[in-house]
C-alpha positions in Angstrom: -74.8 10.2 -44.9 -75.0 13.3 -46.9 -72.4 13.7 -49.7 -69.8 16.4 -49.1 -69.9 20.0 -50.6 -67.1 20.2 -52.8 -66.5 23.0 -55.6 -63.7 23.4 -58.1 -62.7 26.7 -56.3 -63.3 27.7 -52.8 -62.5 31.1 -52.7 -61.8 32.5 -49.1 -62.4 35.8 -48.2 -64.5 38.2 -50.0 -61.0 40.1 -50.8 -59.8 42.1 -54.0 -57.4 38.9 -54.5 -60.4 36.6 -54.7 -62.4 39.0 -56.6 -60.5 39.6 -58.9 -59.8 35.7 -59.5 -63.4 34.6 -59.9 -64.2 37.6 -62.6 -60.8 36.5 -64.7 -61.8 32.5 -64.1 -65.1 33.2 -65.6 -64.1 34.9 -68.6 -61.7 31.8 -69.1 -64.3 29.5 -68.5 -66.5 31.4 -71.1 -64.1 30.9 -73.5 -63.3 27.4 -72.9 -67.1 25.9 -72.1 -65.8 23.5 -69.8 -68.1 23.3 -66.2 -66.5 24.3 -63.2 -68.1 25.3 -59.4 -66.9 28.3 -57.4 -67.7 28.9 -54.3 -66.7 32.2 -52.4 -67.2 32.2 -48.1 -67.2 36.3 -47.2 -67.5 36.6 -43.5 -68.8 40.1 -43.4 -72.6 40.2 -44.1 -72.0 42.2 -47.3 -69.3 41.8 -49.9 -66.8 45.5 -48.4 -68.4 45.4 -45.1 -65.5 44.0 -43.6 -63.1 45.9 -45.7 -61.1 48.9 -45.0 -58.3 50.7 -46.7 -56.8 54.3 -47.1 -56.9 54.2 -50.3 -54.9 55.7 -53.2 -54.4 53.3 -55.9 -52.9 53.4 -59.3 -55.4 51.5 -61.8 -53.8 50.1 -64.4 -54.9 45.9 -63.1 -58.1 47.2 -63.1 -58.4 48.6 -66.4 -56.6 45.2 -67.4 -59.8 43.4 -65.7 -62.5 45.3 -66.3 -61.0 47.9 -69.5 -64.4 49.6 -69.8 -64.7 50.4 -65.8 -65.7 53.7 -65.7 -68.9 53.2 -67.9 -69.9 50.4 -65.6 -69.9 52.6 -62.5 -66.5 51.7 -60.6 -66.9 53.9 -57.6 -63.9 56.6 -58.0 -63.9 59.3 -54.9 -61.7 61.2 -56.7 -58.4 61.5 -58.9 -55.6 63.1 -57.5 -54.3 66.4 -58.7 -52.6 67.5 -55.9 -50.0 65.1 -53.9 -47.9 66.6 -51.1 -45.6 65.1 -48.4 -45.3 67.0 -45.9 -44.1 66.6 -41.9 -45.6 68.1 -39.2 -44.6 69.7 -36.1 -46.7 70.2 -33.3 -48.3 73.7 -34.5 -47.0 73.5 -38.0 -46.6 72.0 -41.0 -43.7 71.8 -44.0 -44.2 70.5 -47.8 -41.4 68.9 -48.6 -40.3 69.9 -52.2 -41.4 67.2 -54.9 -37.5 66.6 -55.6 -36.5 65.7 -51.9 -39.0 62.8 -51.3 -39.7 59.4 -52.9 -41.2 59.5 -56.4 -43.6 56.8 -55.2 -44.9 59.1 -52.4 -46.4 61.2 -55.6 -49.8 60.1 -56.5 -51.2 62.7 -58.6 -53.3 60.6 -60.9 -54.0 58.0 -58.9 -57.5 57.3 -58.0 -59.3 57.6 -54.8 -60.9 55.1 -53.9 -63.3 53.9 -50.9 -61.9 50.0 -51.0 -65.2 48.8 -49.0 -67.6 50.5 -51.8 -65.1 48.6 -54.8 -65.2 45.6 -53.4 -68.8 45.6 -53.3 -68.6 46.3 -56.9 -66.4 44.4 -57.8 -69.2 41.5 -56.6 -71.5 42.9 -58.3 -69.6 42.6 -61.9 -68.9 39.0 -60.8 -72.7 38.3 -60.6 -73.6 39.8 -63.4 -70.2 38.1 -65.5 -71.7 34.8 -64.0 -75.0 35.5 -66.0 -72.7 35.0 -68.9 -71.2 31.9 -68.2 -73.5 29.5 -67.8 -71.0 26.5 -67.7 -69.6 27.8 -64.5 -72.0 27.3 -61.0 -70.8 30.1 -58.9 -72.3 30.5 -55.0 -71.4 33.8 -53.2 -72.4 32.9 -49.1 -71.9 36.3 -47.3 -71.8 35.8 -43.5 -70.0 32.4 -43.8 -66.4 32.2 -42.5 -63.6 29.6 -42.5 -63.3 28.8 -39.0 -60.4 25.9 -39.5 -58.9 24.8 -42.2 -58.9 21.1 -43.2 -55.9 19.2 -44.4 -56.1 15.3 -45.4 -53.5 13.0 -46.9 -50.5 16.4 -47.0 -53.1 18.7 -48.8 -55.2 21.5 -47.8 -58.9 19.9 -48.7 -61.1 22.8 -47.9 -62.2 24.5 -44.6 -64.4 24.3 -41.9 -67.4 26.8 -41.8 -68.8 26.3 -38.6 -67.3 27.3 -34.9 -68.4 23.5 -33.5 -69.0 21.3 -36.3 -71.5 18.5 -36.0 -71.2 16.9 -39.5 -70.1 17.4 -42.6 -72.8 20.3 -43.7 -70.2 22.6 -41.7 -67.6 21.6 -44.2 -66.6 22.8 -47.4 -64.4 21.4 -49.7 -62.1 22.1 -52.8 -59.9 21.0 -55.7 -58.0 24.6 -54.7 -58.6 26.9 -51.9 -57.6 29.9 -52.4 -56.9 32.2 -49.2 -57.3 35.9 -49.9 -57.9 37.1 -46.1 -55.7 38.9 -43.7 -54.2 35.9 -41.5 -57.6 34.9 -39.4 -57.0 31.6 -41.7 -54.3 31.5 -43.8 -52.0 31.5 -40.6 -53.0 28.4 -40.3 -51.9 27.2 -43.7 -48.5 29.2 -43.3 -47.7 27.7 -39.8 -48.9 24.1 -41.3 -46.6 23.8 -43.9 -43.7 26.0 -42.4 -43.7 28.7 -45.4 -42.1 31.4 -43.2 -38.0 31.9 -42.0 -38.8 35.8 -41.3 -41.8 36.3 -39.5 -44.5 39.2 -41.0 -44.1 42.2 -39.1 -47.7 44.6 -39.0 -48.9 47.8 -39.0 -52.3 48.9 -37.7 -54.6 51.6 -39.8 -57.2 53.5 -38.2 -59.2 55.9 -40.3 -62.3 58.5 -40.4 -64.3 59.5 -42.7 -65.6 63.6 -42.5 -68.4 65.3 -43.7 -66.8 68.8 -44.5 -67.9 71.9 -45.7 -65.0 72.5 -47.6 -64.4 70.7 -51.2 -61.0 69.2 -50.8 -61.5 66.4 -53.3 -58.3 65.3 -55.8 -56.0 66.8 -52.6 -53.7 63.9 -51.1 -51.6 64.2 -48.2 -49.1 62.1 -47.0 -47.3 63.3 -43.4 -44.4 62.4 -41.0 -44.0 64.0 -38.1 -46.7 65.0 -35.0 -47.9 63.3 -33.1 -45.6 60.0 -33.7 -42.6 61.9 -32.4 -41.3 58.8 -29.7 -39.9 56.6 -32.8 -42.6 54.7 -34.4 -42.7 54.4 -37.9 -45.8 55.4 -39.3 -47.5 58.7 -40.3 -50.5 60.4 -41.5 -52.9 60.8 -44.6 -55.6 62.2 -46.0 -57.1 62.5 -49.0 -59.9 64.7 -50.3 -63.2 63.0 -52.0 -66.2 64.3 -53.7 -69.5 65.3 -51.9 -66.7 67.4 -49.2 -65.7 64.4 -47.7 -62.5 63.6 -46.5 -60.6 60.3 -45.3 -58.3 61.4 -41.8 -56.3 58.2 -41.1 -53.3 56.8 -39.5 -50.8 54.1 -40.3 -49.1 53.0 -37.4 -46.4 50.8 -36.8 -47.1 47.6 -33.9 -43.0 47.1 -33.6 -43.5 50.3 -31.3 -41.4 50.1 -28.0 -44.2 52.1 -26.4 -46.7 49.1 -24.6 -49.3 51.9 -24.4 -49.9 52.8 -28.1 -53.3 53.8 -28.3 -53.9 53.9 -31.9 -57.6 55.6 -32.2 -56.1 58.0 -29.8 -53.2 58.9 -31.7 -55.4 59.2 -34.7 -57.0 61.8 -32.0 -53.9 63.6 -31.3 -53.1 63.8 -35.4 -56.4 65.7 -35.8 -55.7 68.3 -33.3 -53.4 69.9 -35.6 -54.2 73.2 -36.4 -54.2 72.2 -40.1 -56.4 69.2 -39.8 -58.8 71.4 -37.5 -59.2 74.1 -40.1 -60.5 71.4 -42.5 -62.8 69.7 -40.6 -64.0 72.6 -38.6 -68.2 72.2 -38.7 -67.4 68.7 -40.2 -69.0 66.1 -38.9 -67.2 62.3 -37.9 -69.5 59.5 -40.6 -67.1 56.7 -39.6 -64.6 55.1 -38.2 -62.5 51.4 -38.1 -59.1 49.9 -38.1 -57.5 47.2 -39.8 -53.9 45.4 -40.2 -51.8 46.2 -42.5 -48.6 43.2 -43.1 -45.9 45.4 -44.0 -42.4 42.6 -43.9 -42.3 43.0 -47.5 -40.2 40.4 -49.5 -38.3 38.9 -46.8 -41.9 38.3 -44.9 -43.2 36.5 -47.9 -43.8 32.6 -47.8 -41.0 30.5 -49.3 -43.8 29.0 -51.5 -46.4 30.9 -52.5 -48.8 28.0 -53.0 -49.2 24.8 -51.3 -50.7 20.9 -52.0 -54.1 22.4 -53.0 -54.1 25.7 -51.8 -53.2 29.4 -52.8 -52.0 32.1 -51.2 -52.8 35.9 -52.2 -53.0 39.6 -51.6 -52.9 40.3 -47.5 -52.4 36.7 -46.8 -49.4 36.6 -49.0 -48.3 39.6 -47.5 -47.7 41.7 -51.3 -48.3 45.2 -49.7 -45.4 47.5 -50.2 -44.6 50.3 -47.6 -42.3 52.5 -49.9 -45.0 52.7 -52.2 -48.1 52.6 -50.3 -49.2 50.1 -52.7 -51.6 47.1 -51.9 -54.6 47.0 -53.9 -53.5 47.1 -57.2 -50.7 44.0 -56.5 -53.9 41.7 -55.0 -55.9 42.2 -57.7 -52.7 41.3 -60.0 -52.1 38.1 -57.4 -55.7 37.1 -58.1 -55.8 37.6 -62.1 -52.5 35.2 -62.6 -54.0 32.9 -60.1 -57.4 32.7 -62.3 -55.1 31.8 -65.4 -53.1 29.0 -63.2 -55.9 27.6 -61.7 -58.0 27.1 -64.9 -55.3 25.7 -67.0 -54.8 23.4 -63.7 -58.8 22.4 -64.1 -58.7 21.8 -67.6 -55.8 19.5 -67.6 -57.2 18.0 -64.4 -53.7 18.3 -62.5 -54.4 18.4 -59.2 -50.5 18.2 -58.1 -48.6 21.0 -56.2 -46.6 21.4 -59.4 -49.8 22.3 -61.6 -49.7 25.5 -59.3 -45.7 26.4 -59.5 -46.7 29.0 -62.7 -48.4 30.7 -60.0 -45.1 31.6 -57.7 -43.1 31.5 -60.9 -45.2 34.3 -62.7 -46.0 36.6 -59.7 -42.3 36.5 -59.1 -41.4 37.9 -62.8 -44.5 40.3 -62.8 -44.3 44.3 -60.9 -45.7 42.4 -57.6 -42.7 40.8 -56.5 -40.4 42.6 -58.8 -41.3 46.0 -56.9 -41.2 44.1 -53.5 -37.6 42.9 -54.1 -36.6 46.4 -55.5 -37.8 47.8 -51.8 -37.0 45.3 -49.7 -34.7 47.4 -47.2 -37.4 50.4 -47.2 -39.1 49.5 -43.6 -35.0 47.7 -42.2 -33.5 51.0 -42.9 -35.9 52.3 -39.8 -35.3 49.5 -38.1 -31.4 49.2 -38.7 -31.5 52.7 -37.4 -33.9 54.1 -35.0 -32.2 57.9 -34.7 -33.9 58.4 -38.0 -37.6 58.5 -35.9 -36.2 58.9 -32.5 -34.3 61.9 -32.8 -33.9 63.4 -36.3 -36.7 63.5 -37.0 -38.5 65.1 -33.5 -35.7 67.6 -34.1 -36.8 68.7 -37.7 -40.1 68.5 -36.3 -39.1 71.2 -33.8 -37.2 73.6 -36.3 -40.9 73.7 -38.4 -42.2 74.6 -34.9 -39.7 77.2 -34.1 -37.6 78.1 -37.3 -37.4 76.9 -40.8 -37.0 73.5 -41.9 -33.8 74.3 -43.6 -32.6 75.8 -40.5 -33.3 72.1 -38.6 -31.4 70.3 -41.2 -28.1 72.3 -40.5 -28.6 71.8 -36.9 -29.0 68.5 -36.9 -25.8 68.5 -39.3 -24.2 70.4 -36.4 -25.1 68.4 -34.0 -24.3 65.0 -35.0 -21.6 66.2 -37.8 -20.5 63.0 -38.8 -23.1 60.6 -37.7 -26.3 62.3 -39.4 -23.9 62.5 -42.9 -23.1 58.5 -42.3 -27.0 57.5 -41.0 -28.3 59.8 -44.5 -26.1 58.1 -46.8 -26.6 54.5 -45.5 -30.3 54.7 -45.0 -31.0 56.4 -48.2 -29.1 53.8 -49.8 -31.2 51.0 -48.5 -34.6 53.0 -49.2 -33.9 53.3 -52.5 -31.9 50.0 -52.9 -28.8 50.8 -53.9 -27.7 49.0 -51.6 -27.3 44.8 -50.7 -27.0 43.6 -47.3 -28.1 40.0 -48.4 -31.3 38.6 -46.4 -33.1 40.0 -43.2 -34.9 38.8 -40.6 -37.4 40.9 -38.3 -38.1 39.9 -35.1 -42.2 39.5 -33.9 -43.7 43.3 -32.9 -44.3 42.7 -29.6 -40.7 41.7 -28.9 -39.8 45.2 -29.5 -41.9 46.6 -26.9 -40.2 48.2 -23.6 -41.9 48.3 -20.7 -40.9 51.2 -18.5 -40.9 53.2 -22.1 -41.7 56.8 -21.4 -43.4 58.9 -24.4 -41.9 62.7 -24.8 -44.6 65.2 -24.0 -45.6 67.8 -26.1 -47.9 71.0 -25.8 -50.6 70.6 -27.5 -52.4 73.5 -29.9 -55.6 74.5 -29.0 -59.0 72.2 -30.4 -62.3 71.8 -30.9 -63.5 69.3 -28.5 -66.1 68.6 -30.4 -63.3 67.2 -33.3 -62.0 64.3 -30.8 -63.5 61.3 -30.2 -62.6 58.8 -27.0 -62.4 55.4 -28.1 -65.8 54.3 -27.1 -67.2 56.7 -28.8 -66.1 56.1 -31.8 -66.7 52.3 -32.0 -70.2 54.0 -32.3 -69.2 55.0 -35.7 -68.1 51.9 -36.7 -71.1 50.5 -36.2 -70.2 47.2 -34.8 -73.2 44.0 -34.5 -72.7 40.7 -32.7 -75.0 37.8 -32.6 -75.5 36.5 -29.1 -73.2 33.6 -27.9 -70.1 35.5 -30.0 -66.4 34.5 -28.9 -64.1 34.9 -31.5 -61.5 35.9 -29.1 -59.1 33.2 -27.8 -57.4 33.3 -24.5 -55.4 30.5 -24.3 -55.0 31.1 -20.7 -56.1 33.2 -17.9 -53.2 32.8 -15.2 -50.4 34.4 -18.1 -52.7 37.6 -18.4 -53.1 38.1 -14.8 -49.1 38.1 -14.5 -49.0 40.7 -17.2 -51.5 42.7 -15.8 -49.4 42.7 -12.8 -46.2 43.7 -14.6 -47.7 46.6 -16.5 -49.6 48.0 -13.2 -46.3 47.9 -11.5 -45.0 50.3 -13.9 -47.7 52.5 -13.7 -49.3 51.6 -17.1 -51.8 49.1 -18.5 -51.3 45.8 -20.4 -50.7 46.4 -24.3 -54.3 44.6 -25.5 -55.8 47.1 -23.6 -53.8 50.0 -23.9 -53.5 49.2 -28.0 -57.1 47.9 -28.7 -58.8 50.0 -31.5 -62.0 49.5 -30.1 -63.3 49.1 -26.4 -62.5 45.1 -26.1 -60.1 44.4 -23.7 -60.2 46.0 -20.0 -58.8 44.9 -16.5 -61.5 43.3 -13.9 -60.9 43.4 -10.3 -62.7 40.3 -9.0 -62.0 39.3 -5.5 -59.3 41.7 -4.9 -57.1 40.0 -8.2 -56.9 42.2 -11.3 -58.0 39.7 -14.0 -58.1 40.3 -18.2 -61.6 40.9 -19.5 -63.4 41.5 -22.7 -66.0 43.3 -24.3 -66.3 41.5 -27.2 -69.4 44.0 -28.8 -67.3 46.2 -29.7 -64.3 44.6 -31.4 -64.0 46.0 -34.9 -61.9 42.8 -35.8 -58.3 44.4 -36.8 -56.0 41.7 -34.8 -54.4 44.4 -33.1 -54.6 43.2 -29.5 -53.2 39.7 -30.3 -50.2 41.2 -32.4 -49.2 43.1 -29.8 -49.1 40.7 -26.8 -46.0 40.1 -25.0 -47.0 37.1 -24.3 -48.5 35.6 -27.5 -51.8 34.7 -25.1 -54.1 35.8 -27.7 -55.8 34.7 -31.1 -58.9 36.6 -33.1 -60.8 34.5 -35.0 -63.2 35.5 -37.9 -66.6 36.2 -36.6 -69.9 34.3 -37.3 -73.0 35.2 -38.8 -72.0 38.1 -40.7 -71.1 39.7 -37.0 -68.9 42.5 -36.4 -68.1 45.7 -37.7 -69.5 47.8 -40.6 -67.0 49.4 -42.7 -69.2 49.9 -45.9 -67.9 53.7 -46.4 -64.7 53.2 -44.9 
C-alpha cells in the first residue's frame, strides 16, 4: 500500500490569497530553518489562466510583500491619473463632480493591473523565493484540482484530486488546507461545518479587452446608468492600459428580478454607447470571460474564519468590498497574516483549531474586515430600497438624455417631493454608515427573480456592427479547451429542469441557465416532442453563473480537470 501524500500546507487554488501566503511562509521559514512541505493544486494549466478581474487596485500589501516590486517586473498596465464616475443615459453621458460621489469611487493612483498576468508573477517570485529556502519542499501542480474535500475524525484532512478516485495517489493531504478559490470547494467546507447564517449573495463580471488606436491608458471610468436601467445593481468600467488597450467590462448583479439577464449581452448593449463606440472605433475585440464576484460583505462572511485544519481566504472568505471596489489587495492581506499564523502553528507543532484563532482574530482588527464592517449596509441600501435603480435612477438617466442632469434631480424632487428627500437621506446614511440597523440577512439571488418580469425598452443609438459580439462568438475569444470525457456540470436531476423549461416557455421566455449563461453552455433540446435541458459543456468559461441563478437550485459547477477550460491569461 503506498504511503499517503501529505504536506505541511496544501494550498488550494492558485489565487492571490494563496500566493501571497506561500511567498510570506517562505520568508518565515528562511528565517527560522525549520523544514516544512507546501504543496499548491491550481486547476488552470497555468498559474492566471483561470483568473480574471477588472482590475484597479491600491498597492500598498504588495509593496508590504514584495517592497522592491517594480524592479522585479510586477506587470503594472497603467496608474491612474484620471478617475471619473459618471452615469449614462442612452445617448449620453454625465461626470458626476468629484464632491458628489464616494471618495472610494476615486482611484487616481491606483494601479492597473491585468490580475491573470500578476498572478502568474506572483508564481514566478514564489519559485524563485523557493530557490532561497532550501529547508522548505515546495510543489506547484498546475492542472490539478480539488474535486472533494476530505474530512476525518471533525477535521478537514486534505482533498481529493481526482473526479473517480481509485486509491490514495488521487488524495492529498495536509496539517492545513488552506482554500483560496471562489466556492467550487470551499462550499463544501462552509456547508460542512455550518459557518454561514446570511447566505453570500453574487455578482457576475464579464469583461473585454480592446486593441485601440487611441492611447487612453491612466483613464478610469466607473458608470451607472445604460443599459442596466430595469433595477439591477451593477454598472460599467473601463480603464485605459498601455500599448492602446483598453479593459470594457460589466459588473452585474445575479439578485436581478429579470430571469433573462443575459450578461455578455448586456456587456453588448453597454458598448453601443456612443462614447464607448468612439473609443473603440477600428479597435479590435483580443478577449473575453466572466467570473463571480461574492459581494454579501460582512454579514455574508463565515462565523469562523478558520476551521479544525483548514483556512479560509480571499473569494472563498468572501473579503471583496462593493463600496470600494476593493478585492485584490484584502486577499493578498488574508493570505500574508495566514502565512504568519500558520508557521507559528508549524513551529509549535499545534495542530488544534485554536492554534488558528490569531488568524480570525487579526484579520478582524486589520483594514480587511475593519473596512467591511464600516460598509456593511452599502449593497442593503439597494436592496432595502429598489426605487433608487428602478426609478430614480432611469429618470436621471433620461434628463442626461433630454436635459441636464441638474434639471432631473429637481424633477425627480418634484415628483416624489417627500419620498426622494426621505429615500436620499436614509440610503445615504446606510452607504456611508452612519447609520445601524443591527444585522442583515439577504435572501439567495435566484429567489429574487420574477418570472413574468418585463424589461423597459429603449432606443438604441446607432453602432458599428462590427463592435458587438453574440455570445458564441465571443466564447471564441475566450479561448476555451476541454479534454474529452469533461462533465464538471452537475444536474442533479432531469425531471425539475424539464418543469422549468415549461414554466419559462409559458411565459414566453427561456429558463434562467440559459438565458444568463456567459458562454454557450446551456440550451433547450426538443427530443421526442418534450423540451429537455442540455449542455454544451466546450464552451463553459467556468464563472458559476448558471447554477447561481437557478430557481430551482438543480445545478452545481465543479472545477475542471486537466488544466481544461477557459484561457484568461490577458484578461
Amino acid at each position: 500500500m503506498a504511503a499517503r501524500i501529505e504536506y505541511d500546507l496544501l494550498l488550494v487554488g492558485g489565487s492571490p490569497s494563496n500566493l501571497a501566503l506561500g511567498f510570506h511562509f517562505l520568508e518565515l521559514a528562511k528565517i527560522s530553518g525549520k523544514q516544512f512541505s507546501i504543496a499548491i493544486l491550481e486547476k488552470g494549466k497555468e498559474f492566471g489562466s483561470h483568473v480574471l478581474s477588472g482590475a484597479v487596485s491600491r498597492p500598498h500589501i504588495i509593496e508590504k510583500i514584495w517592497p522592491n516590486y517594480k524592479e522585479l517586473g510586477f506587470p503594472i498596465e497603467a496608474v491612474c491619473t484620471e478617475s471619473e464616475f459618471s452615469v449614462l443615459g442612452v445617448c449620453k453621458k454625465w461626470d458626476l463632480p468629484h464632491f458628489m460621489y464616494p471618495k472610494s469611487f476615486d482611484k487616481t493612483g491606483y494601479l492597473v493591473i491585468t490580475l491573470s498576468y500578476v498572478v502568474n508573477w506572483m508564481a514566478k517570485q514564489l519559485q524563485e523565493k523557493a530557490k532561497e529556502v532550501p529547508n522548505v519542499n515546495i510543489d506547484l501542480f498546475t492542472g490539478f484540482s480539488a474535486h472533494k474535500v476530505v474530512f476525518e475524525e471533525g477535521r478537514v484532512a486534505g482533498v481529493c484530486v481526482s473526479e473517480e478516485p481509485k486509491g490514495d495517489d488521487d488524495y492529498v493531504y495536509a496539517k492545513f488546507t488552506c482554500f483560496g478559490d471562489k466556492g467550487f470547494i470551499s462550499r463544501d467546507v462552509i456547508d460542512h461545518y455550518k459557518l454561514r447564517d446570511c447566505p453570500q449573495i453574487w455578482s457576475v463580471g464579464v469583461k473585454e479587452v480592446w486593441q485601440c488606436t487611441r492611447d487612453f491608458s491612466g483613464k478610469v471610468w466607473h458608470t451607472l446608468g445604460w443599459p442596466l436601467l430595469e433595477g439591477t445593481f451593477g454598472g460599467g468600467f473601463v480603464y485605459g492600459m498601455k500599448d492602446n488597450k483598453l479593459t470594457i467590462g460589466m459588473v452585474i448583479s445575479l439578485d436581478s428580478r429579470d430571469p433573462n439577464l443575459n450578461p455578455q449581452y448586456k456587456l453588448q448593449e453597454y458598448k453601443k454607447h456612443p462614447w464607448l463606440q468612439e473609443m473603440i472605433k477600428g479597435g479590435k475585440l483580443l478577449k473575453y470571460g466572466a467570473a463571480l464576484l461574492p459581494e454579501g460583505g460582512y454579514y455574508s462572511l463565515p462565523k469562523k474564519f478558520a476551521v479544525p485544519g483548514a483556512l479560509l481566504l480571499g473569494d472563498a472568505l468572501g473579503v471583496l468590498d462593493v463600496k470600494t471596489l476593493a478585492g485584490v489587495d484584502r486577499a493578498m492581506e488574508c493570505g500574508y497574516v495566514a502565512a504568519e499564523v500558520l508557521h507559528d502553528a508549524l513551529m509549535k507543532e499545534d495542530f488544534n483549531e485554536a492554534a488558528l484563532a490569531p488568524y480570525q482574530e487579526r484579520l478582524t482588527n486589520s483594514f480587511v474586515i475593519q473596512e467591511s464592517f464600516k460598509n456593511r449596509y452599502f449593497r442593503w441600501a439597494f436592496v432595502e430600497n429598489p426605487k433608487l435603480l428602478g426609478e430614480y435612477l432611469p429618470d436621471m438617466a433620461k434628463s442626461i438624455d433630454k436635459t441636464t442632469p441638474w434639471i432631473g434631480m429637481l424633477k425627480i424632487g418634484f415628483k416624489h417631493p417627500l419620498r426622494a428627500s426621505m429615500d436620499g437621506v436614509r440610503s445615504l446614511s446606510l452607504i456611508e454608515g452612519k447609520l445601524n440597523i443591527g444585522p442583515i440577512n439577504y435572501t439567495p439571488d435566484y429567489t429574487h427573480i420574477v418570472p413574468d418580469f418585463v424589461e423597459p425598452k429603449y432606443d438604441e443609438p446607432p453602432y458599428d456592427k462590427s463592435t458587438i459580439y453574440s455570445r458564441p462568438d465571443a466564447v471564441f475569444y475566450a479561448s476555451t479547451k476541454y479534454h474529452e470525457g469533461n462533465h464538471h456540470i452537475d444536474e442533479f436531476d432531469a425531471q425539475t429542469c424539464v418543469k422549468c423549461i415549461a414554466k419559462y416557455s409559458a411565459l414566453g421566455k427561456t429558463t434562467p441557465c440559459v438565458a444568463d449563461c456567459t458562454a454557450e453552455v446551456h440550451r433547450i433540446d426538443i427530443i421526442n416532442g418534450l423540451k429537455k435541458h442540455g449542455m454544451s459543456l466546450e464552451n463553459c468559461i467556468h464563472c458559476r453563473t448558471c447554477e447561481i441563478v437557478c430557481p430551482e437550485v438543480n445545478l452545481r459547477v465543479n472545477a475542471t480537470s486537466q488544466g481544461s477550460g477557459p484561457d484568461f491569461m490577458g484578461l
